[in-house]
mmCIF file of the N, C-alpha and C atoms, coordinates in Angstrom:
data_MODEL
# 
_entry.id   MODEL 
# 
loop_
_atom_site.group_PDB 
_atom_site.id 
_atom_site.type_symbol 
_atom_site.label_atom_id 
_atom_site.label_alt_id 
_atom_site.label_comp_id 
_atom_site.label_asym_id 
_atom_site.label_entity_id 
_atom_site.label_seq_id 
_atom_site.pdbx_PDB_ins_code 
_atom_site.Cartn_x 
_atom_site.Cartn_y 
_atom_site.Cartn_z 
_atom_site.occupancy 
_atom_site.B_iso_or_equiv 
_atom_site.pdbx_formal_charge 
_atom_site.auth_seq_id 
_atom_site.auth_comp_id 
_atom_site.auth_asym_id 
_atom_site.auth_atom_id 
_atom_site.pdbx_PDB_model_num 
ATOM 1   N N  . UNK A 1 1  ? -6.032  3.416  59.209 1.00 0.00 ? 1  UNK A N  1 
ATOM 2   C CA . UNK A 1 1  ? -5.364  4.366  58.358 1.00 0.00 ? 1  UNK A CA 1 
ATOM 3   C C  . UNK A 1 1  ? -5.491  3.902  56.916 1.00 0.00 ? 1  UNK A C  1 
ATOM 4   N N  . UNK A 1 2  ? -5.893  4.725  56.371 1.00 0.00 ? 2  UNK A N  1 
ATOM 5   C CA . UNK A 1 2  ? -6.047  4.304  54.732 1.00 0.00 ? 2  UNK A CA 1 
ATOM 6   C C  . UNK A 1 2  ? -4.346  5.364  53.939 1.00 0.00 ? 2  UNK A C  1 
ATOM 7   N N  . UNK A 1 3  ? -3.881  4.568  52.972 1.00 0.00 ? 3  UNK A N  1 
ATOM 8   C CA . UNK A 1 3  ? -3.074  5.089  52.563 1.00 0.00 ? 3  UNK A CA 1 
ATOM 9   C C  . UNK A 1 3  ? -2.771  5.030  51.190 1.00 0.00 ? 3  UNK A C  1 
ATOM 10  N N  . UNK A 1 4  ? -2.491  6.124  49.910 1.00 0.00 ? 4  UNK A N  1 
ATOM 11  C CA . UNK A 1 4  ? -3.016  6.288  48.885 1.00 0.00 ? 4  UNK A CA 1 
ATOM 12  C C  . UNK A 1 4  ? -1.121  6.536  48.556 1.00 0.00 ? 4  UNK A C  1 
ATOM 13  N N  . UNK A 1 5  ? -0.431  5.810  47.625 1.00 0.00 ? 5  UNK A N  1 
ATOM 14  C CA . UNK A 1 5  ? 0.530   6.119  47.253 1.00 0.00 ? 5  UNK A CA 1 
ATOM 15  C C  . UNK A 1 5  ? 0.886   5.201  46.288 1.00 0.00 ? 5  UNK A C  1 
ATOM 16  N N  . UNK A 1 6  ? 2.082   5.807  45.206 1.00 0.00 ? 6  UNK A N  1 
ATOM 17  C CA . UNK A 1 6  ? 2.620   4.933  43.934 1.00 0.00 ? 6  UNK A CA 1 
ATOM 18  C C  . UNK A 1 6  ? 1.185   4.415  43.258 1.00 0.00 ? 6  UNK A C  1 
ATOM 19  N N  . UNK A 1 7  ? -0.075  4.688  43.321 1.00 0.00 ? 7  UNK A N  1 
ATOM 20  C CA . UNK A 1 7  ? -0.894  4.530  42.149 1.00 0.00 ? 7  UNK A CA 1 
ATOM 21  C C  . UNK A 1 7  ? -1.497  2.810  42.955 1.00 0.00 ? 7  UNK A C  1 
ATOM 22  N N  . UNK A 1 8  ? -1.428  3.266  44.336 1.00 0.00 ? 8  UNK A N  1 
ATOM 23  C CA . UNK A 1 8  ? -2.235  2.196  45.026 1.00 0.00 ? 8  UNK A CA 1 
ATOM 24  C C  . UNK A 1 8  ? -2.827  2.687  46.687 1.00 0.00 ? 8  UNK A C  1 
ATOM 25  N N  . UNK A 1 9  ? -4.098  2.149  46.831 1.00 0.00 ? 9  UNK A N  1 
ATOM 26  C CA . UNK A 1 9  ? -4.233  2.406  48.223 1.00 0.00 ? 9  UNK A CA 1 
ATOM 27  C C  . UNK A 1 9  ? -4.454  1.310  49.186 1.00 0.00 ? 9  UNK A C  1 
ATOM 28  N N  . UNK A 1 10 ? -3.944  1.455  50.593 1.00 0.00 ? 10 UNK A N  1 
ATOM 29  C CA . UNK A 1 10 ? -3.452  0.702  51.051 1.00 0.00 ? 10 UNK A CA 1 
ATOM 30  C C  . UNK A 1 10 ? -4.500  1.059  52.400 1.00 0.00 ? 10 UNK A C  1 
ATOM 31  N N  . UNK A 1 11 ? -4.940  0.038  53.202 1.00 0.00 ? 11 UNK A N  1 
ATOM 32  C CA . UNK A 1 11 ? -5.347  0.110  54.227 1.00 0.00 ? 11 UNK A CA 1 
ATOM 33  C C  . UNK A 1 11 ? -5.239  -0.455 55.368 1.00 0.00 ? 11 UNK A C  1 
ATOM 34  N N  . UNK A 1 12 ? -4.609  0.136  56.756 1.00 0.00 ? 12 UNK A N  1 
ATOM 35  C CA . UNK A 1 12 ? -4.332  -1.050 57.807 1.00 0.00 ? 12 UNK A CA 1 
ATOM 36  C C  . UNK A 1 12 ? -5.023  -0.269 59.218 1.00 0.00 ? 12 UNK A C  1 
ATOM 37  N N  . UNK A 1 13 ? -4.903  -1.178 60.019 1.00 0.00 ? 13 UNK A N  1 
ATOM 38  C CA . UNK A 1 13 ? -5.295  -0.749 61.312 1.00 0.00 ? 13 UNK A CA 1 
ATOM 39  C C  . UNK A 1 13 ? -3.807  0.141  62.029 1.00 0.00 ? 13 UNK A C  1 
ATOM 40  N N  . UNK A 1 14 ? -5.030  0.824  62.732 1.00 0.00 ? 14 UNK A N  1 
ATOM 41  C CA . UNK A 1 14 ? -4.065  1.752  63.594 1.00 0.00 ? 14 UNK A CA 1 
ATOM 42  C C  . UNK A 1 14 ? -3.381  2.710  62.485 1.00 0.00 ? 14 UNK A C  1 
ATOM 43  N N  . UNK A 1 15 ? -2.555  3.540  63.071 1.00 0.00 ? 15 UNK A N  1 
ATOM 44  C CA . UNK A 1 15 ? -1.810  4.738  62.283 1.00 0.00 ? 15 UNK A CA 1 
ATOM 45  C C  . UNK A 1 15 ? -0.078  4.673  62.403 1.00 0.00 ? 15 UNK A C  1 
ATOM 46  N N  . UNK A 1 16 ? 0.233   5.465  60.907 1.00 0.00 ? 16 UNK A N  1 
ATOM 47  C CA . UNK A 1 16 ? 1.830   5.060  61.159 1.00 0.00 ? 16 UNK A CA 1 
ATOM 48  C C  . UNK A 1 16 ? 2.370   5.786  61.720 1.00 0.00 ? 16 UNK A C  1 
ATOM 49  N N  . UNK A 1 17 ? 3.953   5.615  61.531 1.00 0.00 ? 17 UNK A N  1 
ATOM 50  C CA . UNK A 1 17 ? 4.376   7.122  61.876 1.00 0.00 ? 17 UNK A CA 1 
ATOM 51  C C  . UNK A 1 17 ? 4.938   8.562  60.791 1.00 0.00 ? 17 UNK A C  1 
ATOM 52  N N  . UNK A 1 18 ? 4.360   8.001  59.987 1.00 0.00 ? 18 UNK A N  1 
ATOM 53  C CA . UNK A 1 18 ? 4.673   9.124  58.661 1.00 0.00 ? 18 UNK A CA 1 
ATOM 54  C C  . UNK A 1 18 ? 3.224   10.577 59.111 1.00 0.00 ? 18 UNK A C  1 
ATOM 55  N N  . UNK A 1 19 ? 3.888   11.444 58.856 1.00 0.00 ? 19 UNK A N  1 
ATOM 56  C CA . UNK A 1 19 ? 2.740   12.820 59.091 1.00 0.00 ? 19 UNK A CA 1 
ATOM 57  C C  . UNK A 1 19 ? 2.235   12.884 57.997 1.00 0.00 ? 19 UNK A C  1 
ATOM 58  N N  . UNK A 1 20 ? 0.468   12.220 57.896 1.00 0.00 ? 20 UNK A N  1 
ATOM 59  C CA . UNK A 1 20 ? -0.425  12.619 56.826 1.00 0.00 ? 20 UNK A CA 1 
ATOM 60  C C  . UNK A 1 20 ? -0.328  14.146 56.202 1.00 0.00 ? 20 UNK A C  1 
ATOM 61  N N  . UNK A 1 21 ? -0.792  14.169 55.191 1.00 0.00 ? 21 UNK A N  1 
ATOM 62  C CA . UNK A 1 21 ? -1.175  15.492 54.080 1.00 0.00 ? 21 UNK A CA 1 
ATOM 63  C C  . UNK A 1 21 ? -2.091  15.707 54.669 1.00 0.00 ? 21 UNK A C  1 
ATOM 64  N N  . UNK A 1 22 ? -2.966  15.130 54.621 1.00 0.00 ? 22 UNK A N  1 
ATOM 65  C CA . UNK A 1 22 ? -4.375  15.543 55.054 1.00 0.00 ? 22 UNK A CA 1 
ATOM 66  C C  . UNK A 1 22 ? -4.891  14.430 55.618 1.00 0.00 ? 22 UNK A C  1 
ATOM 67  N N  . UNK A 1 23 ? -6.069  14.839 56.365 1.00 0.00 ? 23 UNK A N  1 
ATOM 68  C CA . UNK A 1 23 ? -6.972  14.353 57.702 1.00 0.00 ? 23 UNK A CA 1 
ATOM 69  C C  . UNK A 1 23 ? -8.103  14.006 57.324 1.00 0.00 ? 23 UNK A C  1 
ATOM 70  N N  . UNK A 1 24 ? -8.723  13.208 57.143 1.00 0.00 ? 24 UNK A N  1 
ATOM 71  C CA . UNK A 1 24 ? -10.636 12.897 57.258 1.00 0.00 ? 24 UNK A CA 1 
ATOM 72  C C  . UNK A 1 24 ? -11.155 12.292 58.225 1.00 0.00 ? 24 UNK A C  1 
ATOM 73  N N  . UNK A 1 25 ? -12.077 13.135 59.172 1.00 0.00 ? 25 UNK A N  1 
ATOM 74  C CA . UNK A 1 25 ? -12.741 12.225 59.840 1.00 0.00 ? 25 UNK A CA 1 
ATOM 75  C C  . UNK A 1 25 ? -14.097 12.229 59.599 1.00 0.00 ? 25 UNK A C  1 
ATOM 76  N N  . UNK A 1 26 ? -15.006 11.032 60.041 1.00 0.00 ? 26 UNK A N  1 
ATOM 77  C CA . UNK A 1 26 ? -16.417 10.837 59.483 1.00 0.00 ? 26 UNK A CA 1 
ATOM 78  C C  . UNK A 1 26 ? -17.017 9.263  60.228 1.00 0.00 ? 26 UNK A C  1 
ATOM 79  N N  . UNK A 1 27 ? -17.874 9.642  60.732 1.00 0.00 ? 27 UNK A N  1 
ATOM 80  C CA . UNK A 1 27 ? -18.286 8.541  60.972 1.00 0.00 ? 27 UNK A CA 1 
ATOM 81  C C  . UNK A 1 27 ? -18.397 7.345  59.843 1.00 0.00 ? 27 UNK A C  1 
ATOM 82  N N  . UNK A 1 28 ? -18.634 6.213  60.259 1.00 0.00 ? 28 UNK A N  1 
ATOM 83  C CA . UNK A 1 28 ? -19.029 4.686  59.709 1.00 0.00 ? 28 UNK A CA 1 
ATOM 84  C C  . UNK A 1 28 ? -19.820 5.054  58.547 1.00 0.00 ? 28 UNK A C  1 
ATOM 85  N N  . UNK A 1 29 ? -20.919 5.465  58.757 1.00 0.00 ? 29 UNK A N  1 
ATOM 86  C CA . UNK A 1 29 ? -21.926 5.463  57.726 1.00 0.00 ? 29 UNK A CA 1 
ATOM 87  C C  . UNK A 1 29 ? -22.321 6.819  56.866 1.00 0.00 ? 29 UNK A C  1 
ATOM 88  N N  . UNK A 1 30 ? -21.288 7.871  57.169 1.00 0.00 ? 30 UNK A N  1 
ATOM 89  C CA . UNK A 1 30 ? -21.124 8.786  56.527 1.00 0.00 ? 30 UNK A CA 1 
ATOM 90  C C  . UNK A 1 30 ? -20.035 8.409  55.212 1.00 0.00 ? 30 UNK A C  1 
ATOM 91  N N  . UNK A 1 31 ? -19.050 7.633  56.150 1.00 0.00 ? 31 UNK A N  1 
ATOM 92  C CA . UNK A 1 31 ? -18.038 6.904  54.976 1.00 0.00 ? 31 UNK A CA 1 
ATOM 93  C C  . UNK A 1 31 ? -18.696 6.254  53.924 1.00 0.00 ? 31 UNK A C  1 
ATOM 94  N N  . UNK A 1 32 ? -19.469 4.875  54.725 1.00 0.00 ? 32 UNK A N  1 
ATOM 95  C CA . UNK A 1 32 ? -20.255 4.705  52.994 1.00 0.00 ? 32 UNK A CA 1 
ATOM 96  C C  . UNK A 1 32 ? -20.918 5.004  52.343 1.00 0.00 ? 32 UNK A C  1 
ATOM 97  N N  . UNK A 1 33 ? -21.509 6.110  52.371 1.00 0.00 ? 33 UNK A N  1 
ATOM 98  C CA . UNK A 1 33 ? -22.184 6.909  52.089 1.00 0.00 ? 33 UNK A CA 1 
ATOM 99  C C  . UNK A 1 33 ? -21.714 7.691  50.866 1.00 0.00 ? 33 UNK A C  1 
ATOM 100 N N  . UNK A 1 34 ? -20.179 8.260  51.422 1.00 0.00 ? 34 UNK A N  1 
ATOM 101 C CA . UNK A 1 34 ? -19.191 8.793  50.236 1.00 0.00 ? 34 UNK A CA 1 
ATOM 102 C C  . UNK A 1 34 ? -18.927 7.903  49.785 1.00 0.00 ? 34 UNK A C  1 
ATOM 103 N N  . UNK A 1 35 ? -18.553 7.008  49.577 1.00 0.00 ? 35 UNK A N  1 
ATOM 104 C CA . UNK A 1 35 ? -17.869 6.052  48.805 1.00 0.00 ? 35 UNK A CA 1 
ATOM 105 C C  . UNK A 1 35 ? -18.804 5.282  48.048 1.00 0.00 ? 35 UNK A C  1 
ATOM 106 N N  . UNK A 1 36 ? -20.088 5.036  48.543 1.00 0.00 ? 36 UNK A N  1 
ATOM 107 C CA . UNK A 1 36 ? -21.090 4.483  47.431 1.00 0.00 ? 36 UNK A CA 1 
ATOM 108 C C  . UNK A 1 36 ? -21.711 5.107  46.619 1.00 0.00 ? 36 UNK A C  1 
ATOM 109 N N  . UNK A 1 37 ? -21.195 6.678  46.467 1.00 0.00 ? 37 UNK A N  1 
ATOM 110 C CA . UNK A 1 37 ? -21.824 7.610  45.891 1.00 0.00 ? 37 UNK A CA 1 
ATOM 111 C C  . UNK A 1 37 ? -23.411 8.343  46.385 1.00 0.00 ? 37 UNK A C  1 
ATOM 112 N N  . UNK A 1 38 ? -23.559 7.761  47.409 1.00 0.00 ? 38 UNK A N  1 
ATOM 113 C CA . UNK A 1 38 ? -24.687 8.079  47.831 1.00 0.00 ? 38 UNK A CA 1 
ATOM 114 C C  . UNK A 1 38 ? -24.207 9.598  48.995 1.00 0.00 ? 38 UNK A C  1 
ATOM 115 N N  . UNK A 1 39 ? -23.501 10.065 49.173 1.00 0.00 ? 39 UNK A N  1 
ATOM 116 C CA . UNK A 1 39 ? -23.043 11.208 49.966 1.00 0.00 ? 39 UNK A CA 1 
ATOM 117 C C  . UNK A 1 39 ? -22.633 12.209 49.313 1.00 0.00 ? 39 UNK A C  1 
ATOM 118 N N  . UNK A 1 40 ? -22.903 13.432 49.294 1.00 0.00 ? 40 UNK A N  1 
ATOM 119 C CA . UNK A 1 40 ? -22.212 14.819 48.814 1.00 0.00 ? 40 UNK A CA 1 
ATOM 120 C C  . UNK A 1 40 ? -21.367 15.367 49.916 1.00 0.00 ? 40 UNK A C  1 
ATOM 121 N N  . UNK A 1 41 ? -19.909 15.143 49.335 1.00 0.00 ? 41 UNK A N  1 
ATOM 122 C CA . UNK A 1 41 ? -18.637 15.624 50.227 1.00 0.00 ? 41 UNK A CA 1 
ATOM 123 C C  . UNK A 1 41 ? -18.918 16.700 50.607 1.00 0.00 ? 41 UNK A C  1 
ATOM 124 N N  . UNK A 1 42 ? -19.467 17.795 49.696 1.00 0.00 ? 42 UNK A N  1 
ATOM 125 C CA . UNK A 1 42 ? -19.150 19.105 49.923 1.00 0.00 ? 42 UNK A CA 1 
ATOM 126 C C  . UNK A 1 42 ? -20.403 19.410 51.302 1.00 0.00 ? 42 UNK A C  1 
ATOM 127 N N  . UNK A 1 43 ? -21.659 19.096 50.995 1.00 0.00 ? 43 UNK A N  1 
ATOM 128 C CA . UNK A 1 43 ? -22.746 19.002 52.341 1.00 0.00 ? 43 UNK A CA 1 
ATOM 129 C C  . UNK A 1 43 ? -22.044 18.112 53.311 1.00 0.00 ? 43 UNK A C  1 
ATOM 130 N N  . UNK A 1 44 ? -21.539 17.169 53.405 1.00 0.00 ? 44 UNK A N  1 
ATOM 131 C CA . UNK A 1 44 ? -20.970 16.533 54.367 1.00 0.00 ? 44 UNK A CA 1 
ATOM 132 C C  . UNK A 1 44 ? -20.401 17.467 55.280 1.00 0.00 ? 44 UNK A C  1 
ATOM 133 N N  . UNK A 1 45 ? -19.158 18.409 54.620 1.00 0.00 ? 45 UNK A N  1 
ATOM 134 C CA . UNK A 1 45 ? -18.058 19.150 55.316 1.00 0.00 ? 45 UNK A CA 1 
ATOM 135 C C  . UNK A 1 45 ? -18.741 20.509 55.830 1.00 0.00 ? 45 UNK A C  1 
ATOM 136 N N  . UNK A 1 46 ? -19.809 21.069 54.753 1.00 0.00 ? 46 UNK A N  1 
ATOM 137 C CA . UNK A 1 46 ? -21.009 21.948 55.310 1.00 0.00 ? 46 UNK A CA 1 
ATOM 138 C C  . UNK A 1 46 ? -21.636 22.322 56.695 1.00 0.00 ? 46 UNK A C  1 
ATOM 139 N N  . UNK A 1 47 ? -22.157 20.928 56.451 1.00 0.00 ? 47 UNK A N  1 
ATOM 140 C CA . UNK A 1 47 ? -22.780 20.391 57.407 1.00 0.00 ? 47 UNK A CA 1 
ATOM 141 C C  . UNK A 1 47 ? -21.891 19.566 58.543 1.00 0.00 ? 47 UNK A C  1 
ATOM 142 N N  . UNK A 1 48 ? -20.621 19.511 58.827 1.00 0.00 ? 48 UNK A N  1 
ATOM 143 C CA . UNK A 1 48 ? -19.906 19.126 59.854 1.00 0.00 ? 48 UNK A CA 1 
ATOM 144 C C  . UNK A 1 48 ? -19.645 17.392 59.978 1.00 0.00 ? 48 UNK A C  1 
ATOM 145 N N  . UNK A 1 49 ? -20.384 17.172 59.089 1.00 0.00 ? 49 UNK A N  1 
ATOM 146 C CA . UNK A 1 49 ? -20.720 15.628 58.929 1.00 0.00 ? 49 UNK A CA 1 
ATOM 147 C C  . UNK A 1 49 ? -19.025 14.998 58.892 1.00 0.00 ? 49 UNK A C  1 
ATOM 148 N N  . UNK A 1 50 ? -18.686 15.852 57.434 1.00 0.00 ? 50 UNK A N  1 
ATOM 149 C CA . UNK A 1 50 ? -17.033 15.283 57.113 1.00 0.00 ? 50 UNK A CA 1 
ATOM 150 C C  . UNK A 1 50 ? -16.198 16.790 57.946 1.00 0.00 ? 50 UNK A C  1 
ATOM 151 N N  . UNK A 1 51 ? -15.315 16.052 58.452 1.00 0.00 ? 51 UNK A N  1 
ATOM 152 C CA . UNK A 1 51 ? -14.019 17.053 59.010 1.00 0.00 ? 51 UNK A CA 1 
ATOM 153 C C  . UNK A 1 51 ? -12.387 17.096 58.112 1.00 0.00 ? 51 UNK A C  1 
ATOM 154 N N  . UNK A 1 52 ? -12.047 17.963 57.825 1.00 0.00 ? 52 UNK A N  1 
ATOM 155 C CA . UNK A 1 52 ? -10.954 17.859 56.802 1.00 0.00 ? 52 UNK A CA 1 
ATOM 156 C C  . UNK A 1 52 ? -9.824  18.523 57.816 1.00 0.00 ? 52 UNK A C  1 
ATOM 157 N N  . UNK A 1 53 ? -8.575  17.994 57.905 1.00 0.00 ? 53 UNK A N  1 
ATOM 158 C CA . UNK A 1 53 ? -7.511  18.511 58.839 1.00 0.00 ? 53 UNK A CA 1 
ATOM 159 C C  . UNK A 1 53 ? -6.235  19.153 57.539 1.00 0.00 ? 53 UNK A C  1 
ATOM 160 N N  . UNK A 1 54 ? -5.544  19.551 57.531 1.00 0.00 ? 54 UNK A N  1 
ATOM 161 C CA . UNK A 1 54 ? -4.243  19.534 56.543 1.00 0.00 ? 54 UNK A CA 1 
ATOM 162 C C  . UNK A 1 54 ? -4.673  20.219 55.412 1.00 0.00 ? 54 UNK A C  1 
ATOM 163 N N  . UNK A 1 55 ? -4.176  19.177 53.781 1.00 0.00 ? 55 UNK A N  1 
ATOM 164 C CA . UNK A 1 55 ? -4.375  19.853 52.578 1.00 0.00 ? 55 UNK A CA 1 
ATOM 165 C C  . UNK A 1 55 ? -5.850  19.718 52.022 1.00 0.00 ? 55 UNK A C  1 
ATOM 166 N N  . UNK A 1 56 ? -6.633  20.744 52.385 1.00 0.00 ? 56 UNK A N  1 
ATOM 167 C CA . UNK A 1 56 ? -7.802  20.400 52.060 1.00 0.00 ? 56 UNK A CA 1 
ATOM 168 C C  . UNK A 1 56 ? -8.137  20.630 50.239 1.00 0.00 ? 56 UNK A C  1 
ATOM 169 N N  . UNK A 1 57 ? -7.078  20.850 49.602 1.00 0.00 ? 57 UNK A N  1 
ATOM 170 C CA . UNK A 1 57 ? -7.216  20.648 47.973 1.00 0.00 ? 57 UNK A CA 1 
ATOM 171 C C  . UNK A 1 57 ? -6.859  19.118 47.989 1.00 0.00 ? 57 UNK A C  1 
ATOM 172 N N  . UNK A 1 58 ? -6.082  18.446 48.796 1.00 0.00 ? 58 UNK A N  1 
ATOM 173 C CA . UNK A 1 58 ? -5.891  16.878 48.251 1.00 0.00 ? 58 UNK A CA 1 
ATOM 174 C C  . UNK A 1 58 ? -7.150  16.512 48.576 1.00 0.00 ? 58 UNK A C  1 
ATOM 175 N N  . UNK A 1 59 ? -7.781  16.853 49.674 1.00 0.00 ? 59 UNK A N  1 
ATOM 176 C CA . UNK A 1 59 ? -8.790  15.820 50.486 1.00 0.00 ? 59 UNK A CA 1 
ATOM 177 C C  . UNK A 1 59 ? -10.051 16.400 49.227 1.00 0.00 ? 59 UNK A C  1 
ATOM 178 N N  . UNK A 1 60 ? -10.156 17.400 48.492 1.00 0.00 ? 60 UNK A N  1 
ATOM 179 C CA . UNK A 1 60 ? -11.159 17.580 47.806 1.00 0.00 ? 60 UNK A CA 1 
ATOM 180 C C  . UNK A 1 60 ? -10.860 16.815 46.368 1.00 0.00 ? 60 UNK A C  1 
ATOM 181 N N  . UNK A 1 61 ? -9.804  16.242 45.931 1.00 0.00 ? 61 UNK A N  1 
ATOM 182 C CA . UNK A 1 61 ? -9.883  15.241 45.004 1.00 0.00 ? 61 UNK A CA 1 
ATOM 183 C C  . UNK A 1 61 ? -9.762  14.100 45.365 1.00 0.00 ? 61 UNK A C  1 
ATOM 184 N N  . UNK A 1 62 ? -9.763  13.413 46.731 1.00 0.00 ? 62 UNK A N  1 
ATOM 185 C CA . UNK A 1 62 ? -9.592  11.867 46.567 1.00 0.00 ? 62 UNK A CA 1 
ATOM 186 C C  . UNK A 1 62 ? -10.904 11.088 46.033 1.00 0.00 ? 62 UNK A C  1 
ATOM 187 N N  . UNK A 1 63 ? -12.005 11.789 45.884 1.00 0.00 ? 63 UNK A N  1 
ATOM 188 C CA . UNK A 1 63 ? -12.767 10.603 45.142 1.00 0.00 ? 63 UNK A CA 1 
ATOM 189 C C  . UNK A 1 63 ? -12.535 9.994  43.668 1.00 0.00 ? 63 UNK A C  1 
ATOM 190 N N  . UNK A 1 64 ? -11.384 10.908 43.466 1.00 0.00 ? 64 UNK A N  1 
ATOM 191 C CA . UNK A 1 64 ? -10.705 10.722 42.064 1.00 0.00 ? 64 UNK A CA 1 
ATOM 192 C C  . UNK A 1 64 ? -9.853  8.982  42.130 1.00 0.00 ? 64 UNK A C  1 
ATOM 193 N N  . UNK A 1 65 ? -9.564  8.778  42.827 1.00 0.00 ? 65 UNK A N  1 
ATOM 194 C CA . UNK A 1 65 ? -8.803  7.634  43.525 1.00 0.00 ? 65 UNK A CA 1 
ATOM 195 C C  . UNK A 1 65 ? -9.711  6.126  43.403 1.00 0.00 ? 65 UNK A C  1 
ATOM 196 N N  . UNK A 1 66 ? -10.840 6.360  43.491 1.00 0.00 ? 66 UNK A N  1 
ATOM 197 C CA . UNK A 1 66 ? -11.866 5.020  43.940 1.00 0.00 ? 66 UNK A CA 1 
ATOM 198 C C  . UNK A 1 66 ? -12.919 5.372  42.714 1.00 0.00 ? 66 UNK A C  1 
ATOM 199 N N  . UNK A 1 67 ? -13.291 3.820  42.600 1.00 0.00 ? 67 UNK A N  1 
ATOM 200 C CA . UNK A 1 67 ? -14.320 3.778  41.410 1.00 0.00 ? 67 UNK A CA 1 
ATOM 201 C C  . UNK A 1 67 ? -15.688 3.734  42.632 1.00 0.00 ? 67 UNK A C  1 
ATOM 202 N N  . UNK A 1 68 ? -15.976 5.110  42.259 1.00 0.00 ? 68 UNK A N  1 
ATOM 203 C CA . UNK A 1 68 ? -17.421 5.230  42.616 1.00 0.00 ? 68 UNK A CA 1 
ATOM 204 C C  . UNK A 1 68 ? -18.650 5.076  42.342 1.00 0.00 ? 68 UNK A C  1 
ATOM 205 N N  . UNK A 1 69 ? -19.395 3.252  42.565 1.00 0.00 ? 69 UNK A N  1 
ATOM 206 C CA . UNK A 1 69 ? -20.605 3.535  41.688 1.00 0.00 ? 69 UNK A CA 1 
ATOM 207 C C  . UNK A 1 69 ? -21.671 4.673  41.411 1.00 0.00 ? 69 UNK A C  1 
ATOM 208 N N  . UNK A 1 70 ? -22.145 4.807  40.262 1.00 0.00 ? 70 UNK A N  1 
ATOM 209 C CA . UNK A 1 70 ? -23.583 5.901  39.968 1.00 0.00 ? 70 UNK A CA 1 
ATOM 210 C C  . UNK A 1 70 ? -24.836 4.953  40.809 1.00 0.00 ? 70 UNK A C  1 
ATOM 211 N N  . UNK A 1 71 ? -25.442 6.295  41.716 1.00 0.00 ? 71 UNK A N  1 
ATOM 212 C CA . UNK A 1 71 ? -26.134 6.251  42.280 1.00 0.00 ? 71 UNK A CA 1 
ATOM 213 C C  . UNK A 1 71 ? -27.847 5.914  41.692 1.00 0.00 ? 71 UNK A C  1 
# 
């Protein structure tokens, strides 16, 4: 579970019991993919690659969150 709150994100194994905003699922190497800048979210979710559950306006700004190197 990755968790983004108070202007920090937090990551642990397994899930809590608080009900997420929103949902991402994605394989391993689709993940780094987004995150190294080497992935386009929007073809990802297109293309079925990324799955979005909940608020899909939060899940379309979290790359705002992480310093994403230029590709």
């Amino acid at each position: 579970e990755t968790a983004i709150a108070d202007g920090a994100c937090r990551v642990t194994a397994g899930r809590s019991d608080a009900e997420p905003r929103t949902t991402l699922v994605m394989a391993d190497a689709e993940f780094l993919k987004l995150v190294s800048g080497n992935g386009n979210p929007v073809t990802m979710f297109m293309t079925r690659k990324l799955k979005v559950a909940g608020d899909v306006g939060l899940a379309s700004g979290l790359t705002r969150y992480f310093d994403i190197p230029k590709a």
